[in-house]
Structures are given as C-alpha cells and as structure tokens.
C-alpha positions as CSV (number, residue, x, y, z in Angstrom):
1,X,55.2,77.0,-81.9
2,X,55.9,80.9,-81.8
3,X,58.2,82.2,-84.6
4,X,61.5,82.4,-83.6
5,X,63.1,86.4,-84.0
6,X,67.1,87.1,-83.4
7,X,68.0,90.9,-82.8
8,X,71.1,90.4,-85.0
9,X,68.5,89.2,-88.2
10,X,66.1,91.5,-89.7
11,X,64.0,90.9,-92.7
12,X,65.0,94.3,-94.0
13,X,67.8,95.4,-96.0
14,X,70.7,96.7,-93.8
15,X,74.4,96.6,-94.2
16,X,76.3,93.7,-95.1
17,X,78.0,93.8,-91.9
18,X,74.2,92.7,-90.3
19,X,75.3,88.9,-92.3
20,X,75.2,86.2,-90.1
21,X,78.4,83.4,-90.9
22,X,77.4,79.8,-91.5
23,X,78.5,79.1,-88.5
24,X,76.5,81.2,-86.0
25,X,73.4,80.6,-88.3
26,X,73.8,76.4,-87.4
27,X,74.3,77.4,-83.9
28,X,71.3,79.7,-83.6
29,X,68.9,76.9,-85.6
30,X,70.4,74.2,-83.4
31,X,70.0,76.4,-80.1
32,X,66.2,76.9,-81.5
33,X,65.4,73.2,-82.5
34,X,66.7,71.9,-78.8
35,X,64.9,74.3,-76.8
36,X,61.6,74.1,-78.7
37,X,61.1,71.3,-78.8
38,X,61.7,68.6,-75.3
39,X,62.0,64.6,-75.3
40,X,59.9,63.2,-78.0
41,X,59.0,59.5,-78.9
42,X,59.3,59.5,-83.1
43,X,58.1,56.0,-84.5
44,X,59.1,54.9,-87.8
45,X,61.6,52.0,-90.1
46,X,65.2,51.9,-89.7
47,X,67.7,52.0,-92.6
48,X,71.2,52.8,-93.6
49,X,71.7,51.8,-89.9
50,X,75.8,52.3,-89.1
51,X,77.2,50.7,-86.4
52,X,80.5,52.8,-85.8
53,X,83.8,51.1,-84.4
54,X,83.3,53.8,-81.7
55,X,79.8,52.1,-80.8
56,X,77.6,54.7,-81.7
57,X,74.8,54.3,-83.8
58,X,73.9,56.4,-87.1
59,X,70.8,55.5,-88.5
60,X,67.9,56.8,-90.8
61,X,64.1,56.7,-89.4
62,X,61.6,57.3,-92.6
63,X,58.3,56.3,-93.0
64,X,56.2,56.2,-96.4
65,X,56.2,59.9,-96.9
66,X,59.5,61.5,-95.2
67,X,62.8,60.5,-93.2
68,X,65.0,62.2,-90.8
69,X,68.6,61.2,-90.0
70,X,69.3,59.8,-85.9
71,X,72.7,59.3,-84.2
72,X,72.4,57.0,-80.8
73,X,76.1,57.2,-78.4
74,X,77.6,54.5,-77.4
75,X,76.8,55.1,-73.6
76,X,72.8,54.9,-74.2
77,X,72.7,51.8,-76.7
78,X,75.1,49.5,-74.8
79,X,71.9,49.4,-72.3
80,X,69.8,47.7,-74.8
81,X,68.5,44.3,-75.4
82,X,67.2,45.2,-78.8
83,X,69.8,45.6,-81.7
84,X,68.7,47.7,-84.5
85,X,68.3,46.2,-88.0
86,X,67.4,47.5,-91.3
87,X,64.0,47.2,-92.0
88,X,62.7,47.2,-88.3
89,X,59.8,49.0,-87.4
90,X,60.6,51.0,-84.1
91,X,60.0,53.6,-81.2
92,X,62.6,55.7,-80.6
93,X,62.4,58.7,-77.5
94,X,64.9,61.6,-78.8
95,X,65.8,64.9,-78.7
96,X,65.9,66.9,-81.8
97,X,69.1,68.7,-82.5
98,X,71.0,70.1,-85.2
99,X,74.4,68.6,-86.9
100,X,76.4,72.1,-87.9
101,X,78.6,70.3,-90.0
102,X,76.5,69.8,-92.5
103,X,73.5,72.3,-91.6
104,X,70.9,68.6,-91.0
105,X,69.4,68.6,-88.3
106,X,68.5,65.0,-86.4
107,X,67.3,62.9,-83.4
108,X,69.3,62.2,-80.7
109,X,68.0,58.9,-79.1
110,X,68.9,57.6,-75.4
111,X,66.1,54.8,-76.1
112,X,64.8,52.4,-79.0
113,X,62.4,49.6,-79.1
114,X,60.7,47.6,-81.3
115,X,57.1,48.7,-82.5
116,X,53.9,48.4,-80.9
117,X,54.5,46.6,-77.1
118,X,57.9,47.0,-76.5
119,X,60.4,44.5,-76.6
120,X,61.7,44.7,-73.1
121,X,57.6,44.2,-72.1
122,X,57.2,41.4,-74.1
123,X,59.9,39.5,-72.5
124,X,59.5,40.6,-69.2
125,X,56.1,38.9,-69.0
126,X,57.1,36.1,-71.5
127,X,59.9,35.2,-68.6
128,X,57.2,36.1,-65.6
129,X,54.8,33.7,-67.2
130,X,57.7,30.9,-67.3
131,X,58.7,31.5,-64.3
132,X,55.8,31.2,-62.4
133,X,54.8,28.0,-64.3
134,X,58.0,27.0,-62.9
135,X,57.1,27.8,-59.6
136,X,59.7,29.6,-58.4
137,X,57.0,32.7,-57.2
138,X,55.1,29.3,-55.0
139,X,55.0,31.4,-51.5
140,X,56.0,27.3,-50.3
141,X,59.7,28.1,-51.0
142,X,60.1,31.4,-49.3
143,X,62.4,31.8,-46.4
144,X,61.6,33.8,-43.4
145,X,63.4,36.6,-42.7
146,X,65.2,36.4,-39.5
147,X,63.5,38.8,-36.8
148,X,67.5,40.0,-35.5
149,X,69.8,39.4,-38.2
150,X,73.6,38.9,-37.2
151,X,75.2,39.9,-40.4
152,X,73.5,41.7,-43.4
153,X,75.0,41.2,-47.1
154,X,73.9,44.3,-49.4
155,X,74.4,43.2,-53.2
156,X,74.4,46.5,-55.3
157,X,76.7,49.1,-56.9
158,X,79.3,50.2,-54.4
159,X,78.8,53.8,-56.2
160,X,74.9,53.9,-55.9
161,X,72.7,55.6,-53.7
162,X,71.4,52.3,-52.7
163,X,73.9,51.3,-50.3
164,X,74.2,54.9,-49.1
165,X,70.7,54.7,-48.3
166,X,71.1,51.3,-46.3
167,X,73.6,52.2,-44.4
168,X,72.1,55.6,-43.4
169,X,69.2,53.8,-42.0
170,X,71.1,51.2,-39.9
171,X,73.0,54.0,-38.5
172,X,70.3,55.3,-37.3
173,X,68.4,51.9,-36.0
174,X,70.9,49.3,-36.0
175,X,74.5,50.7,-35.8
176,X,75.8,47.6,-34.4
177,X,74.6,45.3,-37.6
178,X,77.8,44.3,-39.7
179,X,77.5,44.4,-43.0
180,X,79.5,42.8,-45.9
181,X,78.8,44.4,-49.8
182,X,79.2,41.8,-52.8
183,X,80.1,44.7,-55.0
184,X,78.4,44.2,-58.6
185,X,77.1,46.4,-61.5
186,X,73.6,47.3,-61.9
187,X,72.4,47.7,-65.3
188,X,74.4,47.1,-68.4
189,X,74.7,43.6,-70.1
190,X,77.1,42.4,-67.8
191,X,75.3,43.4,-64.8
192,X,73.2,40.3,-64.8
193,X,75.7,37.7,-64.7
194,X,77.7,40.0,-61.8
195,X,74.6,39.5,-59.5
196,X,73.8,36.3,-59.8
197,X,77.7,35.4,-58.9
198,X,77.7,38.2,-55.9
199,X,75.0,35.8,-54.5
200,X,76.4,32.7,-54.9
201,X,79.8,34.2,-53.3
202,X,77.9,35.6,-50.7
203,X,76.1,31.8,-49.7
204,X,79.8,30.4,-50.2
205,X,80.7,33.1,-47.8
206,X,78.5,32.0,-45.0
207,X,78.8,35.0,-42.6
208,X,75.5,36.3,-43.8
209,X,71.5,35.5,-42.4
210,X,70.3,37.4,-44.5
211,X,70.8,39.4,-47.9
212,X,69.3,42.8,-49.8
213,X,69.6,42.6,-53.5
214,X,69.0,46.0,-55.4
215,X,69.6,49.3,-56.6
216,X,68.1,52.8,-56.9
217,X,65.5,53.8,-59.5
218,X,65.6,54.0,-63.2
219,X,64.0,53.3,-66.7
220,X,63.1,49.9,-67.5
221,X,65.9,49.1,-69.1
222,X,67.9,50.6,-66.3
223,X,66.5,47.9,-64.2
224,X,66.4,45.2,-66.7
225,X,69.3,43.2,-65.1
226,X,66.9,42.3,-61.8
227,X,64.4,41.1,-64.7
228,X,66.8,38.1,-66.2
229,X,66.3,34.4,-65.3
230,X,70.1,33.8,-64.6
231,X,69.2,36.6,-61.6
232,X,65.9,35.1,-60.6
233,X,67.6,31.4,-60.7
234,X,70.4,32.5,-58.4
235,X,67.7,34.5,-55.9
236,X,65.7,31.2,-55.6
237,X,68.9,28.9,-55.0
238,X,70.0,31.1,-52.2
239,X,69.9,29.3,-49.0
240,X,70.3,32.4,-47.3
241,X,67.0,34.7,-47.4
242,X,66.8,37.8,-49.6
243,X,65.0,40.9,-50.1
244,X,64.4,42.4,-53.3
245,X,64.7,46.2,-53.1
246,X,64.9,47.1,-56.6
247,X,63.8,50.8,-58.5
248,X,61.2,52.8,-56.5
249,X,57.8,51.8,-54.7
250,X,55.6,51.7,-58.5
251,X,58.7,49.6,-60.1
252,X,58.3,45.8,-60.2
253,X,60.8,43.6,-61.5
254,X,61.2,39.5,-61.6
255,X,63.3,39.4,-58.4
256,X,60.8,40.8,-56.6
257,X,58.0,38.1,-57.3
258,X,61.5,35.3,-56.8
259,X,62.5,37.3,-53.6
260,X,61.4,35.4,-50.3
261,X,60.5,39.3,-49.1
262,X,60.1,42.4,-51.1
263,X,60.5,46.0,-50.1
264,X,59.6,48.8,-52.6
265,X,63.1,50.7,-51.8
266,X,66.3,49.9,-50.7
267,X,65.8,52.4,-47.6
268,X,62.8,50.3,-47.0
269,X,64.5,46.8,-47.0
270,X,67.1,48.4,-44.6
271,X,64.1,49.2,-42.2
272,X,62.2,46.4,-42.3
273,X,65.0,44.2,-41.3
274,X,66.7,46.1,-38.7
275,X,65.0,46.6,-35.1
276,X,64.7,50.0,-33.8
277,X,67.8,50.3,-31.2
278,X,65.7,52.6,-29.4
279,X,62.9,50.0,-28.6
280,X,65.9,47.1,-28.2
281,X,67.5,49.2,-25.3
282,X,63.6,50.2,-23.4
283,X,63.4,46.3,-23.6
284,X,67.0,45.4,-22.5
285,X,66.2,48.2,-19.9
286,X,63.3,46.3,-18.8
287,X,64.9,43.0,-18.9
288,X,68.1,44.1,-16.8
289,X,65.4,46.1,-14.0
290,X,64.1,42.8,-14.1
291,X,66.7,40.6,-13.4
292,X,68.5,43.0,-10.8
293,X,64.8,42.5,-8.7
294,X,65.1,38.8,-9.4
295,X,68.8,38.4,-8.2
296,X,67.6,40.6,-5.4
297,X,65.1,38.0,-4.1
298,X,67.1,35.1,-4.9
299,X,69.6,36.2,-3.0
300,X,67.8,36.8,0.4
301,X,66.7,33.2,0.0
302,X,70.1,31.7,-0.5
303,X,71.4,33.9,2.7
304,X,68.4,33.0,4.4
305,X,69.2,29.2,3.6
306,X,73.1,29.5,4.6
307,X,72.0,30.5,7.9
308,X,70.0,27.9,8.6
309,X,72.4,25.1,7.4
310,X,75.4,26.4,9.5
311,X,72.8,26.0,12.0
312,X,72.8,22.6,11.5
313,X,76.3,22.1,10.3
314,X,78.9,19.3,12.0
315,X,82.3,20.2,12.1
316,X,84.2,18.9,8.9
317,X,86.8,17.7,11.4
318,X,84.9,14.9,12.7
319,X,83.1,13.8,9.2
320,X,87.0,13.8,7.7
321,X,88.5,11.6,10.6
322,X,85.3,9.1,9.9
323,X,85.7,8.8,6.3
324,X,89.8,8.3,6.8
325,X,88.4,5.3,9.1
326,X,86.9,4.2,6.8
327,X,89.1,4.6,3.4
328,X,92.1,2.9,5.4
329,X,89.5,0.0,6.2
330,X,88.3,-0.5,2.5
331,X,92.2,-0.2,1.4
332,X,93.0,-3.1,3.5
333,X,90.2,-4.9,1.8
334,X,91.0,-4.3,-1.4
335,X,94.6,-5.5,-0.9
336,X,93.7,-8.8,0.4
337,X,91.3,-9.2,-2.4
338,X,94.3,-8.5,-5.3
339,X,96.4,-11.0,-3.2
340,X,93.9,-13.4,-3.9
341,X,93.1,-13.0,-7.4
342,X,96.5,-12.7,-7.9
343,X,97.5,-16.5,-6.4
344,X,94.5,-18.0,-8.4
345,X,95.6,-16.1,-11.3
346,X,98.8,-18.1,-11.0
347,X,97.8,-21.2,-10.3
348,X,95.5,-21.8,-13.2
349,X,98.6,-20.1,-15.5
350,X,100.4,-23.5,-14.3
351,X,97.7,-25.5,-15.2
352,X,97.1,-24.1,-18.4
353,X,101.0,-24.5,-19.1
354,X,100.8,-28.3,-18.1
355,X,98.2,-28.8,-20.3
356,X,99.8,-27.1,-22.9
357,X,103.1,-29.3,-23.3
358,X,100.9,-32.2,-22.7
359,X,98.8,-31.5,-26.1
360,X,102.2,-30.1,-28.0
361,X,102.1,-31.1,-31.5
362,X,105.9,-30.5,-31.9
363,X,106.6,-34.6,-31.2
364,X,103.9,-35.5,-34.2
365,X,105.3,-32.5,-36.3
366,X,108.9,-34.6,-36.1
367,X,107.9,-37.8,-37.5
368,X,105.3,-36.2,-40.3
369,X,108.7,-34.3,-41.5
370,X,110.7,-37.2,-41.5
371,X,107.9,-39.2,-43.5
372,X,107.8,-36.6,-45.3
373,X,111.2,-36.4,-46.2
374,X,111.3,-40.2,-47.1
375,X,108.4,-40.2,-49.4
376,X,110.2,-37.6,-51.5
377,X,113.2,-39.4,-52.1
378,X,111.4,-42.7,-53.3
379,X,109.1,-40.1,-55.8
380,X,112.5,-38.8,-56.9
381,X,113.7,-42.0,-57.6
382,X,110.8,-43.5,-58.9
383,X,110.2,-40.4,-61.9
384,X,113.7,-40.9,-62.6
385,X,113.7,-44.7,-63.4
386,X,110.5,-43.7,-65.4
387,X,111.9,-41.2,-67.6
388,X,114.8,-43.4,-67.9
389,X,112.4,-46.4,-69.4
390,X,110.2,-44.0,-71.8
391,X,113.5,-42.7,-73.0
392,X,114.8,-45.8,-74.5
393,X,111.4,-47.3,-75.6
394,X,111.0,-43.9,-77.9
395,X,114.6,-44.1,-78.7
396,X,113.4,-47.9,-80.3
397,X,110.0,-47.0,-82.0
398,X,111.9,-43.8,-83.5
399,X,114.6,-46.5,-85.2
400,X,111.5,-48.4,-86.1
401,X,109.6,-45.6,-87.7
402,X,112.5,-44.6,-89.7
403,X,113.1,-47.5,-91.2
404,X,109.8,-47.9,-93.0
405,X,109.4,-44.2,-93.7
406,X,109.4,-43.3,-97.1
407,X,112.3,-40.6,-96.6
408,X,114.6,-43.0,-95.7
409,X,113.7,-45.2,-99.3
410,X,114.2,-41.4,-100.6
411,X,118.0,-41.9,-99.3
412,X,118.7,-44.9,-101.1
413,X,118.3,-43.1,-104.3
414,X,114.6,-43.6,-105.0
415,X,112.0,-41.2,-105.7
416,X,108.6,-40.4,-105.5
417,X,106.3,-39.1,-108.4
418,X,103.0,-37.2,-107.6
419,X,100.2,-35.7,-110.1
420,X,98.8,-32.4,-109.5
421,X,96.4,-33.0,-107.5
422,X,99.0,-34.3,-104.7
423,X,98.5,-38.4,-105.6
424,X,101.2,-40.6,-105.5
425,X,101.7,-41.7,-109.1
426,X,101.9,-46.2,-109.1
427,X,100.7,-47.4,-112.7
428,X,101.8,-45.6,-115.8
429,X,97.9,-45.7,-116.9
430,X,97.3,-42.9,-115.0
431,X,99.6,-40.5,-116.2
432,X,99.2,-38.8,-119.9
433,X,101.1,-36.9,-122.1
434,X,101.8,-32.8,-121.1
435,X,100.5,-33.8,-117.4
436,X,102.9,-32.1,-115.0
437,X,104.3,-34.0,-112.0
438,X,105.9,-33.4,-109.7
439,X,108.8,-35.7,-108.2
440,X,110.2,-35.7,-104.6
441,X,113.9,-36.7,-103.2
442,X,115.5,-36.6,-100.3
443,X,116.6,-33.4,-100.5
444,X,114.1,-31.5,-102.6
445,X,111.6,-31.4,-105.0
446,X,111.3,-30.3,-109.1
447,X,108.2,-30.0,-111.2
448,X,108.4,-31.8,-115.0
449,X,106.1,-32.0,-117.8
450,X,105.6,-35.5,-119.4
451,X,106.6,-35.5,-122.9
452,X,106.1,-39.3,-123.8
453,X,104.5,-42.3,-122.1
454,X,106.5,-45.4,-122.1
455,X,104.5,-48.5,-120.8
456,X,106.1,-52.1,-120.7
C-alpha cells in the first residue's frame, strides 16, 4: 500500500493556520482506510458482542495477539441463520472504516459465519442428505409439466426482477397466458414460511396447471429461504407441478432438486413453459388451410349426394297421407284394447271385493272383545275377594303375634334385663357384682351397674 500524502499536511514546519481540526483529520483517515482497502474476509473470536435494541450488532473480533472493534446493521444480520456468541470462532467479510467519534477505526460486516465450512453449508447439505434419504428428489414423484399451460401461478416478490422477467418473456411468446402472483418475500427469516403458504394457497386456489417458484440472484444467504425443509415439503405436496427458478444458472438450492422441473433463471422457466406464439399461429395457419380444403371436398360430396336423393325423392305428400292411414288405424286399436283391459280390470275388482267381506275378520273381532270384556270383570272380582281374604287372615296372625311378643309383657309393667354382651339375663348366677346391664321397657331403655347380688 502507497503512502498516503494530503496537499493541506506537510511534514515541515509552516504556520499554524496549515493545522488540520480533529475533525477533518477522522474524515481524511476514514476516507483513506475505505478506499484502500475493498471487501475483506477477517477470521477471528467474538467478544463483548452487544446486541443493540436497534438490532445492530457491536462486537469485538481478536485473536491471540490483537483485536479490532466491528459494528454489523440491523438490515445485514436479520438475514442470518447464525447468531453471534461470545467465544465463537468466526468469518466475517467487512469493510474497514473509521468511527470519527472516537478516532477507532473498525469493520463493517454485511456477512458472518461460523469457522471453517460455513454454517449455512453445513446445513444445506445436512438437509440435502435428509432429504434425499427421504426421497423426496426420487424422479418417481415428479409431475410433468403440461406442454400448453392454461393458467401460470408465479410465486416470488411482487418487487423483484423475477416476475418482471417472466412476464417480459410471455409477452413476447405467450401474451394470451393468464397469470395469477402468490405474492411472498424472498429472503429474510420470514420468507420461508410465506412460500410455502403461497403454494398451498395457490393449490387451494385451483385455477393454476402449473406453478414457477423463485427469485432473482443473490448470496447464499440471500437465497437461503428456497434451501428450508418447510419450502421443500410444501414444493413436493403440491399437486399442481412446479418449476424451481431460483438465483442464477451456477446457483443450486433444495427446491431445485424437490422441484418436478428446474430452470437455471426465472426468464428461463418462463420460456420453457410457454410455446412460441409465432410457431402456434404457422401451425393454426396450417391447420385452418387445412380444414378450409377439407370442408371444400366434403362439401362437393354432400351436394353431389343431395342431387342424387332428390332424384329419388317421393313427394312427402303421399308418405304423410299413408302414415295418417295408418296412425288413425293403430288409434282405433289401441282404444279397443283400453276398453278391454278396462272391463277385466273391473270385473276382478268385484271379485276381489266379494272375497274380501267374505274373509272379514270384523264378526270374529266382536265376540273376542266381548270375551274379552267378560274375562276382565271376573279377574276384577276374583283379586278383590282375594285381597279381601289375605287382609283379614294378616289382620288375625298380627293379634296373635302380639300377644306373645315380648313388648307387649313389656306393657304390663315387666322388664327385661340384658348383660353386655346383648344376652337376656334368667338366673342370678350369671350376673356379678360392678357388671353393667342393661334393662329394657316399653318405652325405653337405661344402663345400671350392679352393686349387690341378692340370690334366694
């Protein structure tokens, strides 16, 4: 790197009005460090990362021997899949640039990744490999694309060049193609989950044959949205073909290998599903020179024909009084013939109502009800006199009972002494002194503790 000279600074005394301020000084250093030197890749270990409520990133990458102070905006690390820790070993591509409020000078990054293979590698074949032990890449499950689409559905930014590009081309080759856009983001973390939902509203849509997923080119990262299963799931569920048009011709992403066609730009996908309008109208041109000749021909033969059958033609006036001949004939014969059906119709109706009221039940129904009816009244009678009988034989066994049971010897005045364990109590030997008895009338009961045991 040349030395860098100013014409306002010289190494030689001059006057003091030659000074540069602060200031200009920063600005000329930071004017120097960002011309000299271009985009850079700087490896090395993060620390005292910041993560700013603004989103942008301030950061320290050192290795053993020195360190130099980064800042990454908020609009270049929301692209990431990597989120920087302390202590992480990373590559970061940067411009270097000068702070002038404190006279430091630092790394601006727009990219980081982890060290050695890069993060966004790693998983981008980590997926590929699961993937295509899934089988979703099995040429088996790829749709054809249909040869003259009726309705193409382009999923992509509605900003991008990539539908600009598409529809450029069908202008030119297929003007008369409709097309409907699933508006969705392309890169960004949200991108991902927007695709896969623009195709499943474009399947639940159902106007389109046929579908071009894609975008533009970019970085890796850029394009990282068309690498994420949720986007190769939804690709493979499609029931409606679709062509991966992703990046430019070298870039390869997982929807492409998911994709039941790919095309290396969106301008491409465009052409290879859209016919040429030129060739379309030589053919229809063809076709329609063809058919005129045809109609041509087959018309000369049908005149050709009508000729000869007038020839041969009877006048309709004699055919018509012939058939009324014979349609006033056949009337006449169908009229006697519903006459007739009609009288043996009738005549088995009368026989069918004889033998009805000769096999009515109604006679037999009469005398079951009044059997009936006299049956009832004797079981009536008879479970009366019954209940009359069992009544006053349980009035008698309930005198009897009573006047041997022990409550009613209770109402005489008599009582009836019990030990503790619930025995009636009939010889004085088998009570003793302090046992506690209990002793039953007719209206209660009461608990006493012999004192003294009298036997005579």
């Amino acid at each position: 790197m040349q030395p860098y000279s100013h014409p306002q600074y010289s190494t030689s005394s001059g006057p003091a009005n030659n000074a540069l301020s602060v200031t200009e000084l920063n600005r000329q250093v930071k004017s120097l460090l960002e011309s000299s030197f271009l985009t850079i890749h700087v490896e090395g270990e993060l620390s005292n990362v910041v993560k700013a409520s603004s989103g942008h990133w301030y950061f320290t990458l050192k290795d053993k021997d020195a360190q130099v102070r980064c800042a990454m905006f908020r609009n270049r690390n929301q692209y990431l899949k990597y989120q920087a820790k302390n202590g992480d070993k990373v590559v970061v591509r940067a411009k270097v640039s000068l702070y002038p409020g404190r006279g430091d000078y630092q790394l601006i990054c727009d990219y980081m990744e982890e060290s050695g293979v890069g993060s966004l590698q790693q998983a981008y074949e980590a997926l590929k490999l699961k993937l295509q032990q899934q089988g979703l890449f099995d040429p088996a499950f790829k749709k054809p694309i249909p040869t003259h689409p009726k309705h193409l559905g382009v999923i992509t930014s509605p900003t991008g060049a990539a539908v600009h590009d598409i529809l450029t081309v069908l202008k030119r080759r297929f003007p008369s193609l409709p097309v409907t856009l699933f508006p969705t983001a392309v890169q960004g973390n949200e991108a991902a989950a927007q695709i896969a939902n623009a195709i499943r509203l474009a399947n639940e849509d159902g106007r389109c044959d046929v579908l071009i997923v894609g975008r533009g080119g970019g970085s890796l990262e850029d394009l990282w949205p068309f690498n994420e299963e949720i986007v190769a799931q939804s690709i493979f569920d499609s029931e409606i073909p679709v062509i991966s048009a992703v990046g430019h011709e070298t870039d390869v992403s997982i929807a492409d290998f998911v994709a039941d066609m790919r095309a290396p730009t969106p301008s491409a996908a465009a052409e290879l599903i859209s016919p040429d309008q030129q060739q379309i109208l030589l053919r229809l041109q063809q076709i329609h020179q063809r058919l005129t000749d045809a109609w041509k021909r087959s018309h000369q033969q049908r005149q050709q024909q009508l000729q000869w059958t007038r020839a041969r033609l009877r006048h309709p006036g004699d055919k018509l009084k012939e058939q009324a001949q014979k349609l006033d004939d056949l009337e006449l014969r169908m009229q006697r013939a519903v006459r007739h059906i009609i009288e043996r119709k009738k005549q088995h109706h009368t026989q069918l109502q004889q033998r009805y009221l000769r096999c009515s039940p109604l006679p037999r129904i009469t005398a079951e009800q009044r059997r009936m009816n006299e049956l009832q009244h004797r079981l009536t009678t008879l479970v009366h006199n019954t209940l009359k009988q069992n009544s006053l034989k349980l009035s008698g066994l309930a005198a009897t009972l009573n006047s041997v049971s022990p409550l009613a010897t209770l109402d005489r005045g008599y009582a009836i002494v019990q030990d503790e364990a619930g025995k009636v109590i009939q010889d004085i030997n088998n009570i003793a002194t302090d046992n506690t008895v209990e002793t039953r009338l007719s209206n209660g009961r009461f608990l006493s503790k012999v004192t003294q045991v009298i036997k005579e």
